[in-house]
C-alpha positions as a Markdown table, in Angstrom:
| # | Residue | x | y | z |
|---|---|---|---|---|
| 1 | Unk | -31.9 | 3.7 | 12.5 |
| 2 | Unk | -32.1 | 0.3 | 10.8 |
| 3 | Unk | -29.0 | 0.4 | 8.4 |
| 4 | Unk | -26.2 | 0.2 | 10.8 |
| 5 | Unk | -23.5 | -2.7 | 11.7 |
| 6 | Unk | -26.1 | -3.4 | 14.7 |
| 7 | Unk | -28.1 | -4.9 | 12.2 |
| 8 | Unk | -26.3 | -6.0 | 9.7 |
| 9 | Unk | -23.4 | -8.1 | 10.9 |
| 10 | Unk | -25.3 | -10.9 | 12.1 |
| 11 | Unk | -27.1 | -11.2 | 8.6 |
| 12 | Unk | -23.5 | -10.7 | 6.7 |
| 13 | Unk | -22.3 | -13.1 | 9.1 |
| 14 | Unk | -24.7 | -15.7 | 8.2 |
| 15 | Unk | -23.3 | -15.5 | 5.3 |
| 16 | Unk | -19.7 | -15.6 | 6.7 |
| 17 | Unk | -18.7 | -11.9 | 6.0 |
| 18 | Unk | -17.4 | -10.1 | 8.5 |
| 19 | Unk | -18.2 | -7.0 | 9.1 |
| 20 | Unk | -16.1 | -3.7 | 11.0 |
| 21 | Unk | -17.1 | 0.1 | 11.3 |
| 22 | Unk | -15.9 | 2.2 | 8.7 |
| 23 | Unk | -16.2 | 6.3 | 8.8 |
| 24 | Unk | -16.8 | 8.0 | 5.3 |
| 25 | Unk | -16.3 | 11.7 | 4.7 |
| 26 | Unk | -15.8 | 13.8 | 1.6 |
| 27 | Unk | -11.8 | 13.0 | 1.9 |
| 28 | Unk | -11.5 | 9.8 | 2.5 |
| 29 | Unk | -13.2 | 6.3 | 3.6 |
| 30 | Unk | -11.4 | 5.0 | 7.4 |
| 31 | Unk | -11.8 | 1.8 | 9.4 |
| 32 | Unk | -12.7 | 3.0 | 12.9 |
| 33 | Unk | -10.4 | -0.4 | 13.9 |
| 34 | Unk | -7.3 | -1.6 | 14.0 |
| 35 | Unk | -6.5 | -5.2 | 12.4 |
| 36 | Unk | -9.7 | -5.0 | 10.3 |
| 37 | Unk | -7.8 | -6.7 | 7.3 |
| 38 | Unk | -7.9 | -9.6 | 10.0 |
| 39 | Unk | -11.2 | -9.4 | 11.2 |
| 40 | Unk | -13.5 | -12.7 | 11.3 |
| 41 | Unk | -17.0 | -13.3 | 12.2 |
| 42 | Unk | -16.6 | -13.7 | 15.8 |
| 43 | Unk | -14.1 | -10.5 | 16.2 |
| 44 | Unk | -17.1 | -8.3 | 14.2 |
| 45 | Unk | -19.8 | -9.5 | 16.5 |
| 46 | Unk | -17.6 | -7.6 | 18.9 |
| 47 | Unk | -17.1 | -4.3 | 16.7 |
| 48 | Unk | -21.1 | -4.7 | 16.5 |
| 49 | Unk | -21.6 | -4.3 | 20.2 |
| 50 | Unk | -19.0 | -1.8 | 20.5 |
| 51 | Unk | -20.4 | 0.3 | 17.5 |
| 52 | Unk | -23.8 | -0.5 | 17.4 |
| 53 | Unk | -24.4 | 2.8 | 15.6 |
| 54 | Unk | -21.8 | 2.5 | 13.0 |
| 55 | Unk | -23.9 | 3.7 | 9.5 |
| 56 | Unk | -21.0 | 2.6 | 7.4 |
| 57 | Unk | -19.3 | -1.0 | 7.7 |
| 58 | Unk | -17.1 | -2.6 | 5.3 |
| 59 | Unk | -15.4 | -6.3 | 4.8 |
| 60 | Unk | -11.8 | -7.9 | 4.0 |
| 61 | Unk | -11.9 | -8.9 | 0.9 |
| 62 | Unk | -10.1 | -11.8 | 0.0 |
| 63 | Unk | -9.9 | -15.6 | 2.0 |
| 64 | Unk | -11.4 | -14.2 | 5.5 |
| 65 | Unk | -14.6 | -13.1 | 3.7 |
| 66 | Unk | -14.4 | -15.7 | 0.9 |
| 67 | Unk | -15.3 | -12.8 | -1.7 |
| 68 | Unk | -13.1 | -11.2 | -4.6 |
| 69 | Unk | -15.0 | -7.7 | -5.5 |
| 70 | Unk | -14.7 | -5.8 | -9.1 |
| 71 | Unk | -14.6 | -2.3 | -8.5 |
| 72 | Unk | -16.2 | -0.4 | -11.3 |
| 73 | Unk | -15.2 | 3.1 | -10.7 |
| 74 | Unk | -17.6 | 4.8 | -13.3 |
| 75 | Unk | -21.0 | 6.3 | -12.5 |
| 76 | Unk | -22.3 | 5.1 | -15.7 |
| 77 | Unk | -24.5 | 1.6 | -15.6 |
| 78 | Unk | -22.5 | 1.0 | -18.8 |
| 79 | Unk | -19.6 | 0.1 | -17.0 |
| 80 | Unk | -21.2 | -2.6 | -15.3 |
| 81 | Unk | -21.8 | -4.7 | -18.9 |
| 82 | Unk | -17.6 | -3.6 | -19.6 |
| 83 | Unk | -16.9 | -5.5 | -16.4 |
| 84 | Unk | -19.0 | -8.8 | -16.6 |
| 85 | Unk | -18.3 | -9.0 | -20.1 |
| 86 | Unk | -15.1 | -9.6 | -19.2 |
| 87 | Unk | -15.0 | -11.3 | -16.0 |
| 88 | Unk | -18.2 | -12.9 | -16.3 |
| 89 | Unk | -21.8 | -12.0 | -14.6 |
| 90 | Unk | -22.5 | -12.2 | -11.2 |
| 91 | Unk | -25.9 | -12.1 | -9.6 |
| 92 | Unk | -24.6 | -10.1 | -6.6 |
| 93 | Unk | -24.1 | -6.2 | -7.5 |
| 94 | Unk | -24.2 | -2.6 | -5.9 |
| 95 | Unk | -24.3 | 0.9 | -6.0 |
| 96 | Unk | -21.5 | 2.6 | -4.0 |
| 97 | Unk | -22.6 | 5.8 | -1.8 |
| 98 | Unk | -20.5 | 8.1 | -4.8 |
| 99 | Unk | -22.9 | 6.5 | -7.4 |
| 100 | Unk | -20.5 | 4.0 | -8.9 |
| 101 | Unk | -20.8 | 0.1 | -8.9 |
| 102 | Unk | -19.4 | -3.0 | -7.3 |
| 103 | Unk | -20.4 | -6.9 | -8.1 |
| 104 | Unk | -19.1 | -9.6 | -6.0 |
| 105 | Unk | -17.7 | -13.2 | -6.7 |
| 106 | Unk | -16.6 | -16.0 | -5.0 |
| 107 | Unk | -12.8 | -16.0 | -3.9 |
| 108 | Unk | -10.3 | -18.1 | -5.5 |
| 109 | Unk | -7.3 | -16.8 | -4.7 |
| 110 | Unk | -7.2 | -13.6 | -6.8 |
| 111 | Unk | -4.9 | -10.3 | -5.5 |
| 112 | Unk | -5.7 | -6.6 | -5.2 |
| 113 | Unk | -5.0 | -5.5 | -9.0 |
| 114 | Unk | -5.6 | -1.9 | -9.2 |
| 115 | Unk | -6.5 | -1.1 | -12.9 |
| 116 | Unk | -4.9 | -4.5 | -14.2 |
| 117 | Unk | -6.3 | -3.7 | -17.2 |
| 118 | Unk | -5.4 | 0.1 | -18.2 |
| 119 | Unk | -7.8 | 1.4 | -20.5 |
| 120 | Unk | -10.5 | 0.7 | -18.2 |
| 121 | Unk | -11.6 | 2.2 | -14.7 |
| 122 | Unk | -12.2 | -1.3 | -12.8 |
| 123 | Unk | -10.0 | -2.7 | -10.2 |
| 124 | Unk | -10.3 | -6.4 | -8.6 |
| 125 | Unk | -9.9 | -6.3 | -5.1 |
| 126 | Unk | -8.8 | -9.8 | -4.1 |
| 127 | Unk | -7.3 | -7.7 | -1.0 |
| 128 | Unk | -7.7 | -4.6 | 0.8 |
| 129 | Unk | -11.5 | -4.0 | 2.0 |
| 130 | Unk | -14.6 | -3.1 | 0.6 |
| 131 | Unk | -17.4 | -0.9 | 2.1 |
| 132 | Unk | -20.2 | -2.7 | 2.0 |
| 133 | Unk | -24.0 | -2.1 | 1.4 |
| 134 | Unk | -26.1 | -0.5 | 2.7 |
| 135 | Unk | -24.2 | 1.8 | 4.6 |
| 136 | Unk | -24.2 | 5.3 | 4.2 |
| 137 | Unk | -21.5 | 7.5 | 2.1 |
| 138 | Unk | -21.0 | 11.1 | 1.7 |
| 139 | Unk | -23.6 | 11.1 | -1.4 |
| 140 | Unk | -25.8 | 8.6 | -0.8 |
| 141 | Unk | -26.7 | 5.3 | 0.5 |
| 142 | Unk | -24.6 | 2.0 | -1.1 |
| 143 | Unk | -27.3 | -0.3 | -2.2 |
| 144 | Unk | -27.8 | -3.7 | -4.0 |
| 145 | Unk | -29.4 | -3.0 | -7.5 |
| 146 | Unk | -29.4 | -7.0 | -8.3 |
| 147 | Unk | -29.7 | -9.5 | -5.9 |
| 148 | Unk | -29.1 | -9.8 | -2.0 |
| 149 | Unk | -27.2 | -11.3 | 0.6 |
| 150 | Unk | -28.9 | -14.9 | 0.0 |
| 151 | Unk | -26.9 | -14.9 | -3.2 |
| 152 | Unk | -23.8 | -14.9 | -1.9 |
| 153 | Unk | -23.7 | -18.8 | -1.2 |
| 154 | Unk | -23.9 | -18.6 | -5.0 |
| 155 | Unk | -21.5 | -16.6 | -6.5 |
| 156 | Unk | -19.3 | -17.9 | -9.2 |
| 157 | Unk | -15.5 | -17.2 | -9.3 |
| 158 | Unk | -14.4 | -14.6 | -11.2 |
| 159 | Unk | -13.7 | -15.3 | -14.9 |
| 160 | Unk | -9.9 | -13.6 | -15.0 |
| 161 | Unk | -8.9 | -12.5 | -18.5 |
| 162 | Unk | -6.1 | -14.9 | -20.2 |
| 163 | Unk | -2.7 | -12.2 | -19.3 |
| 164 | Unk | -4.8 | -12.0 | -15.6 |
| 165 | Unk | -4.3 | -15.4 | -15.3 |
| 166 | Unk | -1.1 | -17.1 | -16.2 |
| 167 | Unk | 0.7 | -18.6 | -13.6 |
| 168 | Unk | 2.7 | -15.8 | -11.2 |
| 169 | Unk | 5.9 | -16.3 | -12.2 |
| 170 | Unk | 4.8 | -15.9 | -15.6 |
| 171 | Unk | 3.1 | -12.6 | -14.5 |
| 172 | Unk | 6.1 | -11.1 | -13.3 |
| 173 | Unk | 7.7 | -8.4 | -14.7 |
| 174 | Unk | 10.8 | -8.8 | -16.8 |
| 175 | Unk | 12.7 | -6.7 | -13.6 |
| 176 | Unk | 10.9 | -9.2 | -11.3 |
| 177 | Unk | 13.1 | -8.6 | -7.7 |
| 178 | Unk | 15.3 | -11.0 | -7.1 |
| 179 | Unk | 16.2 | -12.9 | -4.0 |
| 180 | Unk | 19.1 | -10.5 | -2.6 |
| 181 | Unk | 17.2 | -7.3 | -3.6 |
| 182 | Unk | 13.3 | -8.2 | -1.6 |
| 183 | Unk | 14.4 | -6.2 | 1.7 |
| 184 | Unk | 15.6 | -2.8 | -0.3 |
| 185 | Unk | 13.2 | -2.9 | -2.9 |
| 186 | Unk | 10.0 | -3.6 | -0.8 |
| 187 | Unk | 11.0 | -0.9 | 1.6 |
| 188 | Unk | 11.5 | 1.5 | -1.1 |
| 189 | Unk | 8.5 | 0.8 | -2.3 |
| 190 | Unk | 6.2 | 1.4 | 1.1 |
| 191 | Unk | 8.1 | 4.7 | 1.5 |
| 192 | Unk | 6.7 | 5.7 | -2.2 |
| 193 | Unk | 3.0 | 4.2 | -0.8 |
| 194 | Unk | 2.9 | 5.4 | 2.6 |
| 195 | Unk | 2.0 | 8.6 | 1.4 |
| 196 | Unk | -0.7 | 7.5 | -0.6 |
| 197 | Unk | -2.7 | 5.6 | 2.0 |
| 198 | Unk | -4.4 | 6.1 | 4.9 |
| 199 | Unk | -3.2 | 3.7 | 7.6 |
| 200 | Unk | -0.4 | 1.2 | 8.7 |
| 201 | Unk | -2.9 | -2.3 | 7.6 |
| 202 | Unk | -3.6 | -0.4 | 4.0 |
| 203 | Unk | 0.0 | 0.1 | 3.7 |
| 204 | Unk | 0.7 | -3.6 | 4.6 |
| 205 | Unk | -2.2 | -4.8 | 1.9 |
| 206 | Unk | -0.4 | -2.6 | -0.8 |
| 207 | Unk | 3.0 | -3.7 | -0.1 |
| 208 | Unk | 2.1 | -7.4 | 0.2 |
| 209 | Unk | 0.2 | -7.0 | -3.1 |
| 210 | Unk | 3.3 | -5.8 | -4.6 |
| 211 | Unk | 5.9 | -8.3 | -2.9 |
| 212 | Unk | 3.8 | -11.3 | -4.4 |
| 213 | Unk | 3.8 | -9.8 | -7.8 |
| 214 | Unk | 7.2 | -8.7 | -8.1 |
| 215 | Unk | 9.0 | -10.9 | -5.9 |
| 216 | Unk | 10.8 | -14.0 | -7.7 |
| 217 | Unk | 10.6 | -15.4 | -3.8 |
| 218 | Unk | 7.6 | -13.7 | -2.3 |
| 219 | Unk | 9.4 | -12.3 | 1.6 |
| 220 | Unk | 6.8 | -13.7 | 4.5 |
| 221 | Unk | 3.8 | -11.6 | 5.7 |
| 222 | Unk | 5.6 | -10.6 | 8.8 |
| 223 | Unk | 8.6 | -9.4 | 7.1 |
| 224 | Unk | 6.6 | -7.5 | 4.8 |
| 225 | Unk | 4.4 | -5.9 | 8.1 |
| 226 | Unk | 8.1 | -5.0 | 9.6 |
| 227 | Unk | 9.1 | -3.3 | 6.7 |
| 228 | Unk | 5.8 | -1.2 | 6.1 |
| 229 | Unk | 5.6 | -0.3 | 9.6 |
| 230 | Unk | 9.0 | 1.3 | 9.2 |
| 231 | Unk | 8.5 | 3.4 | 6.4 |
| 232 | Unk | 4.8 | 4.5 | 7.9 |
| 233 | Unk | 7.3 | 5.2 | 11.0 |
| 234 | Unk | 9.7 | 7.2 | 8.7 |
| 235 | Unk | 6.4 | 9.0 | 7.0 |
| 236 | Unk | 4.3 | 9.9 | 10.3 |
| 237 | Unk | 7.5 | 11.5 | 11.8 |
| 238 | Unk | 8.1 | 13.5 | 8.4 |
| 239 | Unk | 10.9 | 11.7 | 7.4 |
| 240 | Unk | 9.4 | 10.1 | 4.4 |
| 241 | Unk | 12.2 | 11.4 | 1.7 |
| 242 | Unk | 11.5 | 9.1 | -0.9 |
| 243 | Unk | 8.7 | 10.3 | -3.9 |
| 244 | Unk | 5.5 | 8.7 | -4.6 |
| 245 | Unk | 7.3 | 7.9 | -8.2 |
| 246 | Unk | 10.2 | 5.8 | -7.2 |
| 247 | Unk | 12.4 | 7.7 | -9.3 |
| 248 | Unk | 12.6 | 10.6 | -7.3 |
| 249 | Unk | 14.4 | 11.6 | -4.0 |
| 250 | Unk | 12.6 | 14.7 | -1.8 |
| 251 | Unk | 14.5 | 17.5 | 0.2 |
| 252 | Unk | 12.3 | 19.9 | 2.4 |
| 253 | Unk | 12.7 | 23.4 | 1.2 |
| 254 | Unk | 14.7 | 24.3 | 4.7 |
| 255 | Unk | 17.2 | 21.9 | 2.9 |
| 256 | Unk | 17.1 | 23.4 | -0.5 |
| 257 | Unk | 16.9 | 27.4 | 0.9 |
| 258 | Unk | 20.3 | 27.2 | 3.3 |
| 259 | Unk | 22.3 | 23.7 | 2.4 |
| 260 | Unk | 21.9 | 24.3 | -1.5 |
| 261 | Unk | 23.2 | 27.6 | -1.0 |
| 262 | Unk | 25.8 | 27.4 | 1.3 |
| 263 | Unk | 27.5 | 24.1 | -0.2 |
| 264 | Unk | 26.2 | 23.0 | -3.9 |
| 265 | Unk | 28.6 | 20.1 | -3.1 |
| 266 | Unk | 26.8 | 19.2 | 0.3 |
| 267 | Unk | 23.5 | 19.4 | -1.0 |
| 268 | Unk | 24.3 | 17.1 | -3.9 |
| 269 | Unk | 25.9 | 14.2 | -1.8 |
| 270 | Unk | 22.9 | 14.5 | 0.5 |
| 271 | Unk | 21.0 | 13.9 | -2.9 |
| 272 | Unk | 23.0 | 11.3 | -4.0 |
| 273 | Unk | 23.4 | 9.5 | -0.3 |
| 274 | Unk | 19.3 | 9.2 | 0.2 |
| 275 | Unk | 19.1 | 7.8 | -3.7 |
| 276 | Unk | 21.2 | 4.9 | -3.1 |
| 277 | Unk | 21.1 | 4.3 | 1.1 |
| 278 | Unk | 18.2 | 6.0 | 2.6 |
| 279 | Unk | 16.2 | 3.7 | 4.9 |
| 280 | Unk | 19.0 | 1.6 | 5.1 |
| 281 | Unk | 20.1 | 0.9 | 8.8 |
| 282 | Unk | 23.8 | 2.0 | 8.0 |
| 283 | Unk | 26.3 | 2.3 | 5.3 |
| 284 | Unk | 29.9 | 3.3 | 4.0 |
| 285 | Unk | 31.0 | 6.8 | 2.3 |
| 286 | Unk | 34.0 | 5.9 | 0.5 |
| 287 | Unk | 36.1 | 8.4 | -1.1 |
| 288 | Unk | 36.8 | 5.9 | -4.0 |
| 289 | Unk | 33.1 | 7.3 | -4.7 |
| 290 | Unk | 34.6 | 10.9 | -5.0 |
| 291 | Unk | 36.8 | 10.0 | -7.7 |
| 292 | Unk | 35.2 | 7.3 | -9.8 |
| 293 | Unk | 31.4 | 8.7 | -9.7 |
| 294 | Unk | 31.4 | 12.1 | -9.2 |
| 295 | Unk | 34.8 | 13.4 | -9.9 |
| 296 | Unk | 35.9 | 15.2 | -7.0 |
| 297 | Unk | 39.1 | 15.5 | -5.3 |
| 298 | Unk | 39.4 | 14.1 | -1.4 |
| 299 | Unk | 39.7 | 17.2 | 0.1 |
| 300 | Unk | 36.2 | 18.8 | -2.0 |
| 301 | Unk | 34.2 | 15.4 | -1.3 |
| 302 | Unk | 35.3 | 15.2 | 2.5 |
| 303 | Unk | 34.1 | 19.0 | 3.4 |
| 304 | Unk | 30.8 | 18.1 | 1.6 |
| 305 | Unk | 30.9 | 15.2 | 3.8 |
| 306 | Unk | 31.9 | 17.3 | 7.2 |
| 307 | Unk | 29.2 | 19.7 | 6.4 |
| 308 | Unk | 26.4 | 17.2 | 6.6 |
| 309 | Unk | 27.1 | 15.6 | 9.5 |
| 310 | Unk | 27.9 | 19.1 | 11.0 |
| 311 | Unk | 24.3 | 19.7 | 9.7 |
| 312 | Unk | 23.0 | 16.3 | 11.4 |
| 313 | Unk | 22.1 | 15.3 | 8.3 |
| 314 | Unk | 24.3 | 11.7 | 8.4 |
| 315 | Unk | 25.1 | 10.7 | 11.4 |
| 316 | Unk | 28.3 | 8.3 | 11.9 |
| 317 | Unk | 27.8 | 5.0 | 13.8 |
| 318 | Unk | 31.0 | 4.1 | 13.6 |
| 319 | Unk | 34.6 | 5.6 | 13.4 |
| 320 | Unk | 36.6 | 3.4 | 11.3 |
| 321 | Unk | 40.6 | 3.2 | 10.4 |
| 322 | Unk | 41.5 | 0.6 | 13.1 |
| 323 | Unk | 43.1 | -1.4 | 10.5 |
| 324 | Unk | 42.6 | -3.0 | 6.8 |
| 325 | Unk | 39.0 | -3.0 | 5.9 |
| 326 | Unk | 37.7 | -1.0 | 8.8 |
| 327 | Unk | 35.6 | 1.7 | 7.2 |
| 328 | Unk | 33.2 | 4.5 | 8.6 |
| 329 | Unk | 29.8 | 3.7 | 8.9 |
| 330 | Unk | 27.1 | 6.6 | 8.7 |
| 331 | Unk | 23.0 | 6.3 | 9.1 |
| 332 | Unk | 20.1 | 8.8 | 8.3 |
| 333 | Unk | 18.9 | 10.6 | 11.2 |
């Protein structure tokens, strides 16, 4: 075999791409490593010797490879004049083993925008990782249909569309996150993502994507790598209650079947406690909330209450009433 990471990371690597293995099937595209978002040239020399046989490889894209990549997710060569048209030409582009296209340019900073501009099937990948040519993909081979590696030291940056390019704060959505709501949002957030990816680093690339975006004060790498390995925690141990939408909160049917018929009144503080606290590490149930937001009387919202930590539901962390201010605190199992 002649197309596999064997041979081809050292000529990527002359180039200063790094390379990792990368295993393609019909469901889904997989780094065989860990870190691979962090690989650099020396660290995929490695992967080389350890997966000498590897038929598909990809690269981080973004500052460790030095290359942004527009992703033109259309299987007609058409697409390819929509994109350069308006992002400008480059002299570096591929077919992708599902018979789409790719063309690469230099990196200047750019994000992972997935579809930034709606009405057409291209994203930027300024993050994340692309598969690169020529490995092998479930249909066929990815393969350079202009140019070659030699024409990477000559890529152009990417001509970014005027509302693609403001400054971020300017990009920011009118309900940009602000300082005292980073932690709650950002967490939300890789709880709605984690069920969309297929490992911890993706979900960290998404997240991070999202936090510089959004964020009116971006939260550090690290934090955001805590907080997305917590919800991949929450979604690996099927405990993932938040929907992919954002606007939704998820009971299993056990919950729906027995709780929702024993107890209406259960069931819907359950509801109402994983909208406003789930993932949090504790918080209060105050009975002022029976009375102001859902109308109850003490007695109906503290048997609702009862019944889900009789359930395990909520668990309480700490028994309050030991003077002024001392409340209960509860948690989510």
């Amino acid at each position: 075999m002649t197309d596999t990471l064997a041979v081809w990371q050292p000529r990527y690597a002359e180039r200063g791409v790094p390379l990792f293995p990368v295993k393609i099937t019909a469901e889904q595209k997989r780094p065989c490593v860990r870190g691979y978002l962090y690989t650099d040239v020396a660290r995929s020399a490695q992967f080389a010797l350890a997966f000498p046989d590897a038929e598909a490889f990809g690269f981080p894209c973004g500052s460790r490879s030095r290359l942004t990549v527009l992703d033109l997710d259309s299987k007609d060569p058409a697409i390819i004049g929509e994109g350069e048209g308006i992002f400008g030409e480059s002299p570096l582009v591929w077919r992708t083993g599902s018979g789409n296209f790719a063309a690469a340019y230099r990196h200047r900073g750019e994000q992972r925008r997935i579809r930034p501009i709606p009405s057409l099937p291209i994203d930027l990948l300024g993050g994340g990782y692309c598969v690169a040519p020529p490995s092998m993909g479930t249909v066929g081979r990815y393969e350079f249909i202009r140019g070659s590696l030699a024409d990477i030291d000559r890529l152009p940056a990417i001509r970014l569309p005027e509302q693609l390019r403001r400054p971020q704060e300017a990009r920011r959505p009118r309900d940009a996150v602000s300082h005292g709501r980073r932690n709650d949002t950002m967490f939300r957030y890789a709880l709605q993502q984690a069920r969309h990816v297929d490992d911890l680093e993706a979900l960290i690339d998404v997240v991070q994507t999202r936090n510089q975006e959004s964020c009116v004060d971006p939260l550090s790498i690290e934090e955001i790598s805590r907080l997305a390995a917590s919800a991949w925690r929450y979604q690996q141990q099927g405990r993932n209650f938040i929907a992919g939408g954002g606007n939704l909160v998820v009971n299993t049917f056990e919950e729906v079947d027995t709780l929702a018929a024993v107890d209406p009144d259960a069931f819907a503080l359950l509801c109402i406690l994983r909208r406003y606290h789930y993932g949090h590490d504790r918080f209060a149930i105050a009975k002022i909330m029976a009375k102001n937001s859902l109308g109850w009387t003490g007695r109906r919202f503290s048997s609702a209450r009862d019944l889900l930590l009789d359930r395990g539901l909520i668990v309480c962390v700490h028994k309050g009433g030991r003077g002024v201010g001392d409340v209960s605190l509860y948690r989510m199992p």
